[in-house]
N, C-alpha and C positions, 0 to 999 in steps of 0.2 A: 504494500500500500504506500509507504513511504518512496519507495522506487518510481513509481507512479505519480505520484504527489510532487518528486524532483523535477521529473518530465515533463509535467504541465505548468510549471512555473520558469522552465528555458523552454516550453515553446507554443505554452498557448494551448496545446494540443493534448486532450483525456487520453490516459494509458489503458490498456487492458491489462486486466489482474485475472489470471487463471486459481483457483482452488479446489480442494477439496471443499466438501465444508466443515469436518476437522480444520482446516485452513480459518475459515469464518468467527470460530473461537477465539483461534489466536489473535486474530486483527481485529477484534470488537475496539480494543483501545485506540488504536490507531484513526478506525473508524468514527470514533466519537471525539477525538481530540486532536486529527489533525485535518482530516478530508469534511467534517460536518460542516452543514451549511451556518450555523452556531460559533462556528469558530474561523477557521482560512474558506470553505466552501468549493473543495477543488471536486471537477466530475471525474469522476472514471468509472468505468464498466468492468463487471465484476462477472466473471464468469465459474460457477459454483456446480462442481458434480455432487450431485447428492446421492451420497453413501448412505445406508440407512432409512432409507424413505420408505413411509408405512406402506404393510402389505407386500414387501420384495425382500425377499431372504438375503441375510447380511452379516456380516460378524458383529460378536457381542459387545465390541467397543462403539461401534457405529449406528447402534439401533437408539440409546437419547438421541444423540446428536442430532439424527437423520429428523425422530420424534421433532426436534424443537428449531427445527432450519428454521422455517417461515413465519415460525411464532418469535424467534430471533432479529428476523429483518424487518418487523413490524415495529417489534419493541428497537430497536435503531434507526424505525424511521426510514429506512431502504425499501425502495419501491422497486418492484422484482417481476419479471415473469416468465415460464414457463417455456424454455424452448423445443419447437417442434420436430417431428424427425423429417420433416419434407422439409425439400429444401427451399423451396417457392415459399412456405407457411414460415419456416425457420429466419427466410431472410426479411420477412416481412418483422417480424419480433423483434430482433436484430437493429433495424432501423428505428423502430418505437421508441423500443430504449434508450438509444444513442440518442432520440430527440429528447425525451424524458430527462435526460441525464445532463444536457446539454442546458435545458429550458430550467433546471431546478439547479445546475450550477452542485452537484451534488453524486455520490456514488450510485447506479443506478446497480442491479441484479440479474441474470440472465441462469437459473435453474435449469440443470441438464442432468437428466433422467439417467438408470443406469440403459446402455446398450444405443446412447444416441449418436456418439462416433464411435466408430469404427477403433480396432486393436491400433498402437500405436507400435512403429514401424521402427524405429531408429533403434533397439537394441543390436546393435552388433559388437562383435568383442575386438573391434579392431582397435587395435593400440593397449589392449587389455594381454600380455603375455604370462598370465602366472603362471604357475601349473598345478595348483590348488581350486578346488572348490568352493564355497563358502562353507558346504555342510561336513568335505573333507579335513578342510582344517578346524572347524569346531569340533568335532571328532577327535581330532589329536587334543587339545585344549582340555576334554573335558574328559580322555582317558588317561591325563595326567596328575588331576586334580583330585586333591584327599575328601573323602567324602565327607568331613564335616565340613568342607568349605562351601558356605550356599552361594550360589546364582542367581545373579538378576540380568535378565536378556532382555534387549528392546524387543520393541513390534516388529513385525512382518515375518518374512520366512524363515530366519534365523530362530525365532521362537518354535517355530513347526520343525526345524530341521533336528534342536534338541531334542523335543521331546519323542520326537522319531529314534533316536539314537538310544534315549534312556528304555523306549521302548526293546528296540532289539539287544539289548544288554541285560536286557530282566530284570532291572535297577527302576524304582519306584520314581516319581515325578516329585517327591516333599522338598527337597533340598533346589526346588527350581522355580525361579518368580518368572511368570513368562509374561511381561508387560503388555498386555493385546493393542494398550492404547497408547496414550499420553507418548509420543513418538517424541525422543529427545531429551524426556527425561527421568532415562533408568539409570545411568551415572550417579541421579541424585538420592534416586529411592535407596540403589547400592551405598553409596554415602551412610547414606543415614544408617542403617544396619551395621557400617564400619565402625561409626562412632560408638555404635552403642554394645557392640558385640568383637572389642577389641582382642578376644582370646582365639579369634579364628579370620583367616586369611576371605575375605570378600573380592567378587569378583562380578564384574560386571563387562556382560558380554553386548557388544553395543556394535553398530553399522555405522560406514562414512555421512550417511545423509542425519542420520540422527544427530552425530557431534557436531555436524558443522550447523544444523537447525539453534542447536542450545549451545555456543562455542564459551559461553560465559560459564557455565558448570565446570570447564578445566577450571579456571580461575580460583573458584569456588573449592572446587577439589584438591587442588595445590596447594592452599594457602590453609586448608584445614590438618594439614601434616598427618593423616591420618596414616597411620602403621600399615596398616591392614588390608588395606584398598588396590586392588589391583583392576588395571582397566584394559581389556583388551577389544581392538575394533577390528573387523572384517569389512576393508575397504575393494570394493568392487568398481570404484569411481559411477555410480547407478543408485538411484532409485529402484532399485529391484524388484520390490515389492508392486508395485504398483506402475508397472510397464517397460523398466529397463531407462525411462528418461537419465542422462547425464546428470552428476554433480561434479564440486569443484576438487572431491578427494584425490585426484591424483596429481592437481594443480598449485597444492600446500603440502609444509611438513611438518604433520601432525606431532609426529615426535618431539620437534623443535620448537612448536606451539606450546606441547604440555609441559616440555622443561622450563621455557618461561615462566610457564602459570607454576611452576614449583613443582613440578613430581622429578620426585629422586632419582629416579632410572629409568630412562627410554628405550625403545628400538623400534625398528622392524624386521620385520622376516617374510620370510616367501615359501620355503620348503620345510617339510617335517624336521630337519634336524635342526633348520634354526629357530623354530618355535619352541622345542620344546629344549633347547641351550636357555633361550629367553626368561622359560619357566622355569628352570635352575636356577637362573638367577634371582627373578623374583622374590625365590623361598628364603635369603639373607637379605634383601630391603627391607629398610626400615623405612617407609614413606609414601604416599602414594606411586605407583608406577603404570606405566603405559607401554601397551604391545603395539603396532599398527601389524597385523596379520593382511598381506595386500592378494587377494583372490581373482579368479575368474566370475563373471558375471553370468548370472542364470541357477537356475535349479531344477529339481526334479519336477517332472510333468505329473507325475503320481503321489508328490507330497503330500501326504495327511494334514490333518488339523489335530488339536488337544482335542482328547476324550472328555475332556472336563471342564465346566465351567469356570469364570474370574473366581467367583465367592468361596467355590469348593478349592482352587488353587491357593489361592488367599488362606484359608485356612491350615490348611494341608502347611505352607511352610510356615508359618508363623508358628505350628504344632513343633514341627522342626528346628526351627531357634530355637524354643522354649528347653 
């Protein structure tokens, strides 16, 4: 929204803002405090996939959200509507809003249904050489790791790929927080467990799109000197989860980022044996520390989901700490 907001003040000219609308959460503030007509009144058009939308099967973190999209853009004041799948019908909506948005000087809404574009096309793994998996090298990771030390994993496939693993291992799900939502901030949730459960090594298994989303939890996690904390990220330079779109992880050094923000020992690695040199090391840090694990992009066509719901998972490891 801010990116947006830049744009139309060198040129005059409303941005388009793509989201999820998990996206829409995030940007209420922004929404209300820099784009409202209340305040600067800058237009742009907001174009919102709606995840969770009543009546259309969905995962569990996306079903409020989806519940309260439009009851959301009411209470902000965002005038919104409904795009079509024709594209005669589609460009006509298109233009509405762009006047709307235009004549109210203000963010206008453009809702898109699931299945209204088409798969998106741009995953290819070129310039991507690892020779890891993401699911291959969290496999290594977590057949290294002592079983009292618990797990907190971000969203998306990374979460399905653990509990795939714990599955074909015979090894139960308690010792693993598989974050479904809140994308960007499992570093913190792992945090917090660190601080509070110093007698055991924490570990938080996190994706390139998630840290560079929340890049101020390094900070945050550095500066808390925590023992205990071990952060490792499986960077695919991708969006994975959710169509293969590019990020900028392979354009920064993460490692070099988190030594700034204060974690005692960094690295990366790319093949099994230097992962798991990595986690050798690890086990004599005293401080927060950072893996960047750099993978190939994509996953299994046949990956499962958790058996189990947030609440029962919730449970289940908090049982675990105890």
């Amino acid at each position: 929204m801010a990116l947006a907001a830049g744009h139309y003040l060198a040129t005059g000219k409303a941005g388009l803002v793509y989201m999820q609308n998990s996206g829409l959460g995030n940007a209420v503030n922004p929404l209300l405090s820099l784009t409202d007509p209340a305040v600067y009144s800058v237009p742009v058009l907001m174009l919102i996939g709606w995840r969770g939308e009543p009546g259309i099967r969905d995962e569990p973190q996306h079903l409020r959200q989806g519940l309260v999209t439009l009851p959301l853009l009411e209470t902000l004041g965002i005038k919104y509507a409904r795009l079509s799948p024709s594209d005669e019908d589609a460009s006509k909506v298109v233009a509405a809003a762009a006047q709307q948005m235009h004549s109210d000087h203000a963010p206008c809404a453009l809702i898109v249904s699931k299945n209204i574009f088409g798969p998106y096309r741009g995953s290819s793994d070129q310039g991507n050489p690892y020779p890891l998996t993401r699911e291959e090298a969290a496999g290594i990771v977590l057949s290294d790791l002592d079983p009292s030390s618990p797990v907190v994993a971000t969203t998306g496939k990374l979460s399905r790929e653990i509990y795939e693993y714990r599955e074909a291992e015979g090894r139960g799900h308690a010792g693993d927080f598989l974050n479904v939502g809140s994308m960007g901030h499992a570093s913190q949730i792992a945090l917090g467990i660190a601080l509070r459960k110093p007698e055991r090594e924490v570990f938080c298994l996190d994706g390139d799109g998630a840290v560079l989303m929340h890049m101020g939890a390094l900070a945050v996690t550095g500066s808390s000197g925590a023992k205990n904390f071990r952060h490792i990220v499986f960077n695919n330079g991708a969006h994975d989860s959710v169509g293969g779109q590019p990020t900028a992880g392979f354009m920064i050094d993460l490692p070099a980022v988190a030594g700034a923000c204060g974690y005692r020992l960094t690295g990366r690695a790319e093949s099994r044996a230097e992962i798991l040199g990595h986690l050798r090391a690890f086990k004599d840090c005293r401080g927060p520390c950072l893996l960047e694990i750099r993978v190939r992009r994509g996953a299994r066509a046949d990956l499962g989901r958790p058996g189990m719901s947030p609440r029962e998972n919730k449970a289940g490891f908090m049982k675990y700490l105890r």
